[in-house]
KEDOMAR-954557 format. One record per residue (C-alpha): residue in three letters; residue number from 1; x, y, z. Coordinates in Angstrom, 1 decimal. Last residue first. Example, Ala and Ser with C-alpha at 12.3 -4.5 7.8 and 13.67 -1.06 7.14 Angstrom:
KEDOMAR-954557
PT  code  pos       x       y       z
PT   ser    2    13.7    -1.1     7.1
PT   ala    1    12.3    -4.5     7.8
end
This chain:
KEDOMAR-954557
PT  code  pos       x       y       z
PT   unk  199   168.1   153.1   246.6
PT   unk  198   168.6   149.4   244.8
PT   unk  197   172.1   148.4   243.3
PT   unk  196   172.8   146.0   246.0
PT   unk  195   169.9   143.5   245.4
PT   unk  194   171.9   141.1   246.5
PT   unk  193   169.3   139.7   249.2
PT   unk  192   170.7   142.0   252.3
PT   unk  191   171.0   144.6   249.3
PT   unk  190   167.5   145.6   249.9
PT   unk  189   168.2   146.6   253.2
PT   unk  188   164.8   147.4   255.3
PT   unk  187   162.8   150.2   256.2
PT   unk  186   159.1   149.3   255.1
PT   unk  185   156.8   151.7   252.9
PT   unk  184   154.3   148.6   252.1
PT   unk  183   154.9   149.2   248.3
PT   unk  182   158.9   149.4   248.9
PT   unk  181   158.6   146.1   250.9
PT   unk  180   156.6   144.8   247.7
PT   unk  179   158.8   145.8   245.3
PT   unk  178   161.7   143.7   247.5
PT   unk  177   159.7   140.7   247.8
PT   unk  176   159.0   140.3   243.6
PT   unk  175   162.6   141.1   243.5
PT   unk  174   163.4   138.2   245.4
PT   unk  173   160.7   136.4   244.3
PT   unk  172   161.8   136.6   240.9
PT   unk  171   161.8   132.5   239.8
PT   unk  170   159.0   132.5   241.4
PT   unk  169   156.6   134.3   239.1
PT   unk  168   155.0   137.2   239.9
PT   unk  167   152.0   139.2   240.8
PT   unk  166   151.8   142.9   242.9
PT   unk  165   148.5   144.2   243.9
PT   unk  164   147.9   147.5   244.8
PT   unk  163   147.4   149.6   241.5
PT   unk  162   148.8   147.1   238.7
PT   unk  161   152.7   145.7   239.4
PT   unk  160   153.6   143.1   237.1
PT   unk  159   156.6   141.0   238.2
PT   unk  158   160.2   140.4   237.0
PT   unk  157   160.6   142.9   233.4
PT   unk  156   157.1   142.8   231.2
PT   unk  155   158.9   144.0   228.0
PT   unk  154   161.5   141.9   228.1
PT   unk  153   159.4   139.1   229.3
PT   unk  152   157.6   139.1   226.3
PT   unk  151   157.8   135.3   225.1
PT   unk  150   158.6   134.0   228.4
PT   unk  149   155.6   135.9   229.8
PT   unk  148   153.0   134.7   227.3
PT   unk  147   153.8   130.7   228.4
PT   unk  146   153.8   131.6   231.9
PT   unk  145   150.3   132.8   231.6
PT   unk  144   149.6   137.0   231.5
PT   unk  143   146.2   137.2   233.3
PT   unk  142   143.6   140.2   232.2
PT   unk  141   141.0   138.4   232.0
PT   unk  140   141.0   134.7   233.1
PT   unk  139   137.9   134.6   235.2
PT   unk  138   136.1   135.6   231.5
PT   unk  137   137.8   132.8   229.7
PT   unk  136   136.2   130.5   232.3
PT   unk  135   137.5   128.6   235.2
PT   unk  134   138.4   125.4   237.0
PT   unk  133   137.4   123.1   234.1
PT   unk  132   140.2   121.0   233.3
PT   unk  131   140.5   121.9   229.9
PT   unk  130   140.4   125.9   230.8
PT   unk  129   143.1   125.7   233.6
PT   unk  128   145.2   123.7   231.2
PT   unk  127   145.1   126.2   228.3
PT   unk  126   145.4   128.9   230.5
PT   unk  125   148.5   127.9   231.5
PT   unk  124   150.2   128.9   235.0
PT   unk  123   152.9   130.8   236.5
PT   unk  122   150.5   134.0   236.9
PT   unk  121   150.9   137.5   235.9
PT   unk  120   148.5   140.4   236.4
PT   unk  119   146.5   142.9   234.0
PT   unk  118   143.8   144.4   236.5
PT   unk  117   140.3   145.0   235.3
PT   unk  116   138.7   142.4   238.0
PT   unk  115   141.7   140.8   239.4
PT   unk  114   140.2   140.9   243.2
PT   unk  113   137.3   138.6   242.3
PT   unk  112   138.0   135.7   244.1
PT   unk  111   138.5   133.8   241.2
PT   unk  110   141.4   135.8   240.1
PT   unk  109   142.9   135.9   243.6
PT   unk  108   143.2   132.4   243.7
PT   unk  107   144.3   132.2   240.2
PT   unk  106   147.0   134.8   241.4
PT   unk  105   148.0   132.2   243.5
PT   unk  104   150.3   129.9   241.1
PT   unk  103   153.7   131.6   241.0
PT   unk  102   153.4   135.0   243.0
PT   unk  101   150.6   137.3   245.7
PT   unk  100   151.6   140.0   246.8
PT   unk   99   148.6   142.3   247.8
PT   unk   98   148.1   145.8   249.0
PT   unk   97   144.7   146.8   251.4
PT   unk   96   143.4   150.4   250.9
PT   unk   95   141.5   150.2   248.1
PT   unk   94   139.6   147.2   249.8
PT   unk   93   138.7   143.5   248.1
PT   unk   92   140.9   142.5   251.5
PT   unk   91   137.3   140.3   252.5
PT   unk   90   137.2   138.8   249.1
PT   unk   89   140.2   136.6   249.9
PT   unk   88   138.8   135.1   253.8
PT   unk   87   135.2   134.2   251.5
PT   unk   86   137.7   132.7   248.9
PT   unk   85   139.8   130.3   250.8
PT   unk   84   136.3   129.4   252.9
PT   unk   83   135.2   128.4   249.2
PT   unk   82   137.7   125.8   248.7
PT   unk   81   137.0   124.7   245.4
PT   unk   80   141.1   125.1   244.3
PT   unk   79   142.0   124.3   247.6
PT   unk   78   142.9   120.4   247.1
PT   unk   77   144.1   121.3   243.7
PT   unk   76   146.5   123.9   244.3
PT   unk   75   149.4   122.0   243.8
PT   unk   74   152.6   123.0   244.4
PT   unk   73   151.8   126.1   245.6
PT   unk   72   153.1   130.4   245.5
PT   unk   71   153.2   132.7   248.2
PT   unk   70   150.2   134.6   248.9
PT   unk   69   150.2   137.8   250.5
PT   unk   68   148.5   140.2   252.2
PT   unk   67   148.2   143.5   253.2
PT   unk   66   146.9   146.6   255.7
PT   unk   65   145.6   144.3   258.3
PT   unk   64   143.9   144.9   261.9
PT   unk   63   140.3   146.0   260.3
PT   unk   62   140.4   142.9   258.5
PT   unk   61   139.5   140.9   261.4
PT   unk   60   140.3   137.4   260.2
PT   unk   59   139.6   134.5   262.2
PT   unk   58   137.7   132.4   259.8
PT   unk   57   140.7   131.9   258.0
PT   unk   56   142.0   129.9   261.0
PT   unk   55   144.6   131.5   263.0
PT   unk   54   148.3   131.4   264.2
PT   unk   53   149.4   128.9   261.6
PT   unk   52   151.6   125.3   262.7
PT   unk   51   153.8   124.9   260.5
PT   unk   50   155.8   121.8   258.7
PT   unk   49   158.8   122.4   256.3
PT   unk   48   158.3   119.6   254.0
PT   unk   47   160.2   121.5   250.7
PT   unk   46   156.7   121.8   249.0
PT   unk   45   155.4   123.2   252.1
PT   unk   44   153.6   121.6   255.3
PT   unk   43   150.5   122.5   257.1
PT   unk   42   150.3   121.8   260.6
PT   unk   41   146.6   120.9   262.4
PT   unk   40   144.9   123.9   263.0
PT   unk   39   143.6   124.0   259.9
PT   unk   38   142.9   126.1   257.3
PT   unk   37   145.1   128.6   257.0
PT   unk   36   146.4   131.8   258.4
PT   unk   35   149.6   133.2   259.2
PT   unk   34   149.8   136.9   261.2
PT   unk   33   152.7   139.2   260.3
PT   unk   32   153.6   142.5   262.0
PT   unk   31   156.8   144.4   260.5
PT   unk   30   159.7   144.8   262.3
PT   unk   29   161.5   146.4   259.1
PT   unk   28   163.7   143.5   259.1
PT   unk   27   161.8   141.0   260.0
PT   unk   26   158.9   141.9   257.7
PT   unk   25   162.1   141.6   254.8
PT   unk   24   163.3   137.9   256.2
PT   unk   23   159.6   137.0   255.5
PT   unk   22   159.2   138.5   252.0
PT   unk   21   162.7   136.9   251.4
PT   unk   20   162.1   133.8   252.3
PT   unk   19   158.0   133.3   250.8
PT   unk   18   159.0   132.0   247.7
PT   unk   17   161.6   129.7   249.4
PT   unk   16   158.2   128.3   251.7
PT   unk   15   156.4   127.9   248.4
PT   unk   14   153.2   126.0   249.8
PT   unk   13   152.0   122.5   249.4
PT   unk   12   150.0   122.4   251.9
PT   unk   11   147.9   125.8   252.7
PT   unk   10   149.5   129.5   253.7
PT   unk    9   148.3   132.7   253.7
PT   unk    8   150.0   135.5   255.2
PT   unk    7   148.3   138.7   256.2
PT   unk    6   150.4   141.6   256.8
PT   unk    5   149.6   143.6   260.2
PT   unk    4   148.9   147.1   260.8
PT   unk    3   150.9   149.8   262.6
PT   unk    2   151.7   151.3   259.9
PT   unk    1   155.2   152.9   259.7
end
C-alpha cells in the first residue's frame, strides 16, 4: 500500500456522518490521514462535533498525498468565495491524486477547476446556484443536481465514478466510502458497514 497520505478537508458546517465510514475505513487499512482547514481555532460540524485540524491549507505539501476528500456541508456560504479553499484544491489538479468528494462539495471542486470534462454528481440545484450568483452555466458542466439524480437514479446507481474522482450524495456515503477504499487499493472489511455482499 502507498505510503502517502489522504487529504481531508474540513470547514464549519461539515458532514461528520458523511465522513464515518471513510474515516473508520483509513483506520482499518492503517491508512495516513492529515485534516486541514482554515483555522487553527476548532471547527465544528453540522452535528457540533468540534475539531481541532492538523494544518492550515497553506500547509500542504502535495508531494506527501495521494488523495483527498471532501465530505459534504451545511452551508457552504461562508467558504463559497474563499480563494485560499481553492488555491489548496487546484494543487491535487494531478493524474495521479484520487478524490471523494459527496453532498455539496463537488461545487467546490467544480470551481476549482478539477470537473473540467468530467460528469459528477452534486446534492445541489442549479437553479439556486445560478440565481444567487455563485457560478455560470459553464462552471456547471457536466454536474448531475439532486433534482436530475432522483429522476434517473436508476440508471446512475449511488455515486458517479469518472477517472479519479468519485461524487455522491449523502444518503450513500457508505457506499460512496467503500468505492473509494477499493479506488485507493486499501485492505479493509466492507461488510464492517453492511456491505456484506461485497468481494
Amino acid at each position: 500500500m502507498s505510503k502517502k497520505k489522504t487529504a481531508v478537508l474540513l470547514y464549519d458546517d461539515f458532514s461528520n456522518y458523511e465522513f464515518s465510514v471513510m474515516l473508520s475505513m483509513f483506520f482499518q487499512a492503517g491508512k495516513p490521514y492529515t485534516t486541514f482547514s482554515l483555522t487553527k481555532e476548532p471547527v465544528k460540524s453540522e452535528e457540533g462535533l468540534n475539531v481541532v485540524c492538523d494544518a492550515l491549507v497553506e500547509d500542504l505539501n502535495i508531494e506527501e498525498f495521494d488523495s483527498l476528500v471532501l465530505t459534504g456541508c451545511m452551508d457552504l456560504e461562508p467558504i463559497i468565495n474563499e480563494e485560499r479553499i481553492y488555491s489548496f484544491l487546484k494543487q491535487f489538479d494531478l493524474p495521479r491524486i484520487k478524490i471523494a468528494s459527496i453532498s455539496s462539495t463537488p461545487f467546490l471542486l467544480a470551481r476549482a477547476g478539477l470537473l473540467k470534462n468530467k460528469r459528477y454528481l452534486a446534492g445541489m440545484l442549479k437553479e439556486e446556484l445560478l440565481k444567487h450568483g455563485h457560478t455560470t452555466i459553464e462552471e456547471l458542466e457536466g454536474m448531475v443536481d439532486i433534482a436530475e439524480y432522483r429522476e434517473s437514479f436508476e440508471e446512475i446507481g449511488h455515486f458517479i465514478k469518472d477517472g479519479n474522482i468519485i461524487t455522491s450524495v449523502g444518503a450513500f456515503f457508505i457506499e460512496w466510502a467503500i468505492e473509494f477504499g477499493k479506488m485507493l487499493e486499501l485492505d479493509f472489511e466492507p461488510g464492517w458497514y453492511g456491505d456484506f455482499n461485497k468481494e
